[in-house]
N, C-alpha and C positions, 0 to 999 in steps of 0.2 A: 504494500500500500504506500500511497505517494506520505513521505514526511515534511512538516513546513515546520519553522520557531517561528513564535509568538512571542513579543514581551508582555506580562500580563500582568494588574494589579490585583493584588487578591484583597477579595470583599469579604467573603466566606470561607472560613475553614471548618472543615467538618471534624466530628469524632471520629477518631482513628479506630479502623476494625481489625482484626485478624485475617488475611487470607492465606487461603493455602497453598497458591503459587507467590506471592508477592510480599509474605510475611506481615508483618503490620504496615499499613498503608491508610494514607488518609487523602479524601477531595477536598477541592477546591470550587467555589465560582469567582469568577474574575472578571475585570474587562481590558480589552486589550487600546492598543494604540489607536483604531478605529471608532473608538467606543461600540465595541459587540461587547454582547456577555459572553461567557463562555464556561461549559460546565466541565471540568477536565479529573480526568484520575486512570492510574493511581499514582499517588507521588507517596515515595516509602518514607516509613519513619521510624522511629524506636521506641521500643516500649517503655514503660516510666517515666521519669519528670523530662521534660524537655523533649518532646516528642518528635518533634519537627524544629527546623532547623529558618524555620519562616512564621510570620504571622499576618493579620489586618494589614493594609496595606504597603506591604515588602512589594518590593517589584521583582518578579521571576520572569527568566529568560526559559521558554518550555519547548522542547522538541514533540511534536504530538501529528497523530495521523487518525483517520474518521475507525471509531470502535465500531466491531465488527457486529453484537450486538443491542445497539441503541441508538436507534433510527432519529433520537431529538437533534436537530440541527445546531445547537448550541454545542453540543455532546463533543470531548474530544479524549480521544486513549494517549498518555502519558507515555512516552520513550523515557526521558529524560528531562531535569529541570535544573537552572545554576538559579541562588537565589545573586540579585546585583546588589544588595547589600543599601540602596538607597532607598526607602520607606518613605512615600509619601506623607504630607500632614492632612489632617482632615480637612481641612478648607480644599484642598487639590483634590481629595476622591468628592468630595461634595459638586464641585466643577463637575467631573466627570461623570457622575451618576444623573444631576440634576436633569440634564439633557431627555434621557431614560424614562423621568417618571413620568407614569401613565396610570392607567388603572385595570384591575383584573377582567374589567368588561369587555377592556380594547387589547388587551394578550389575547383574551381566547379569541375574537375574532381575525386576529393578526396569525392563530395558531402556531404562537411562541412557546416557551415553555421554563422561560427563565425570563423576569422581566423586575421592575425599579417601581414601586409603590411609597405613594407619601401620604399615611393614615389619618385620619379620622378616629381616636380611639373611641369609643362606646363603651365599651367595658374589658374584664381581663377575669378569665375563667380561670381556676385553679383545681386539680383533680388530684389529692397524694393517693395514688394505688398501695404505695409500699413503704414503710420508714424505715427499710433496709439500707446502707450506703453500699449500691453497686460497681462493682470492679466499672473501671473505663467500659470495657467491651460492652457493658449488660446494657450499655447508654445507645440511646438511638441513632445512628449515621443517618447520610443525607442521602447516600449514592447508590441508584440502581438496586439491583441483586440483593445487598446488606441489609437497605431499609428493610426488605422484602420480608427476609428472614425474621429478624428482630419484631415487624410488626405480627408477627403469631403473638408473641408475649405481651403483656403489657407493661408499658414504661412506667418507671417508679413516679414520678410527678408527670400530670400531661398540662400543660400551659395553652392556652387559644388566646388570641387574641379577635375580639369582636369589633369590629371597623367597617368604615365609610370611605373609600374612594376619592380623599379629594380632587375637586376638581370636577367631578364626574355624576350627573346628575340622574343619569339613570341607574345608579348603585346602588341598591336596594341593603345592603349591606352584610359582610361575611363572618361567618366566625372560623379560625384557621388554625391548623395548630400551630406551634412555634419550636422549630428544629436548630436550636442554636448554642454551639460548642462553649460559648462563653455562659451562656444564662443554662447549661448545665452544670458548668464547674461552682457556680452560684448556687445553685440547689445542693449539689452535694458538700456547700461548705455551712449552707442552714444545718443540713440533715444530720452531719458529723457531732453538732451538739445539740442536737433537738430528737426527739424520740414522738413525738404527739405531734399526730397528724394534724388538727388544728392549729397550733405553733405554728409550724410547718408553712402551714397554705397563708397564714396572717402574713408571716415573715416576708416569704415570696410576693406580694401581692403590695406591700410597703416597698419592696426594692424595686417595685416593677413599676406602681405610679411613682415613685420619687423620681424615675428614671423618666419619666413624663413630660413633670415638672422641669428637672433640670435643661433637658437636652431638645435638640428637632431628631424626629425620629422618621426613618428611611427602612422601608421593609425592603429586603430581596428576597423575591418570591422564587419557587421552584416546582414543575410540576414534580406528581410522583410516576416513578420508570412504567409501571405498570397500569395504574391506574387514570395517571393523567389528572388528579386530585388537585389541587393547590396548596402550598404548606408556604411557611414564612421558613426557610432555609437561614437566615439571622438578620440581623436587626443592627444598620448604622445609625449612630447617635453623638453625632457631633453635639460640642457642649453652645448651648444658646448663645455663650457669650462670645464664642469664635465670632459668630456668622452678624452679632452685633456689631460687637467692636472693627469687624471688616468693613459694614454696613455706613459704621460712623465714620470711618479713615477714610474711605470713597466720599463720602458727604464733603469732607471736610477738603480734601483733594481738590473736589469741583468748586468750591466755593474760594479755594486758595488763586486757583485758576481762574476763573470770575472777576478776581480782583483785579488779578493782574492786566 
């Protein structure tokens, strides 16, 4: 199959899973130099602390060719990846993604399957199934095949978020679940010193509007490999005050200019 490199930024990182050609491995969604999304794996990594070798916006250099089976056009099979060691700030992937945001009305009829949402929160579901703290693996991935597996069992917290489409008048409004490596490691760091369920879902649900309040929040949507579902794959959240104080220095800029 034909190989092309991409430089990509990574938006998403997923939970790392186990496979049994690839060893432990974890996806990515990214966007490239074009602004495409792009949903790419596997890129290996190691087990225990320090998984990977990249995170949120790293910029990777990926050699990748069309996976043989996962017909989503976004979809890309992982040869090889150098990370280039330069990491974007949030106001730069905000640039890049801004462009993007749409609503899940105009994916499906676009029949995308990886796309850029700017919510509307409504509310925020919380569901503890278990107050076990599960190894990494027992936690949900994003990618293909794995989710597959994993969704037979039930995940120890399941988190939705319920939202409106900004922008988007005909959105009648969704509730989604939320697949995101960082607001897992969150959960299992409540779970680590809490044992009651209730605690539990309060805790969660305080970190989750606080995260509201503080931040502008950016879903990256993902279908599911099989089903074709919608899931929020994670969630950027640049802090309010970036996109302020950017806000006022341009103000302040034009007005400097004006003068002159």
């Amino acid at each position: 199959m034909k190989r092309e490199k991409e430089e990509i930024i990574v938006l998403v990182k997923a939970t790392p899973e186990k496979s049994k050609m690839h060893g432990h491995v974890v996806g990515v969604t990214g966007i490239n130099k074009e602004g495409e999304l792009r949903r790419l794996y596997p890129l290996k990594s190691r087990y225990g602390e320090g998984l990977v070798d990249f995170g949120k916006n790293d910029r990777l250099e990926v050699t990748v060719t069309k996976p043989e089976h996962d017909l989503r056009w976004e979809s890309r099979k992982v040869l090889d990846y150098v990370n280039l060691e330069q990491p974007l700030k949030d106001r730069e992937v905000r640039e890049l993604i801004l462009p993007l945001a749409t609503s899940v009305e105009r994916l499906n009829i676009e029949g995308a399957s990886l796309g850029v949402v700017k919510p509307e929160i409504l509310d925020v579901e919380v569901k503890v199934n278990s107050t076990e703290v599960h190894d990494r693996q027992q936690y949900f991935s994003l990618m293909g095949d794995f989710l597959e597996k994993r969704e037979r069992g039930k995940i120890p917290v399941e988190i939705r978020y319920v939202f409106r489409c900004e922008g988007e008048e005909a959105c009648r409004g969704h509730k989604v679940i939320v697949l995101d490596w960082e607001l897992n490691e969150t959960v299992r760091k409540i779970m680590r010193s809490e044992r009651d369920g209730g605690v539990i879902e309060k805790k969660i649900l305080e970190q989750l509007f606080g995260l509201l309040e503080e931040k502008e929040l950016y879903f990256i949507m993902g279908t599911h490999h099989r089903y074709g579902t919608w899931m929020v794959m994670g969630v950027f959240c640049p802090e309010k005050d970036i996109i302020n104080q950017r806000s006022l220095h341009d103000f302040e800029k034009m007005e400097t200019v004006a003068a002159e």
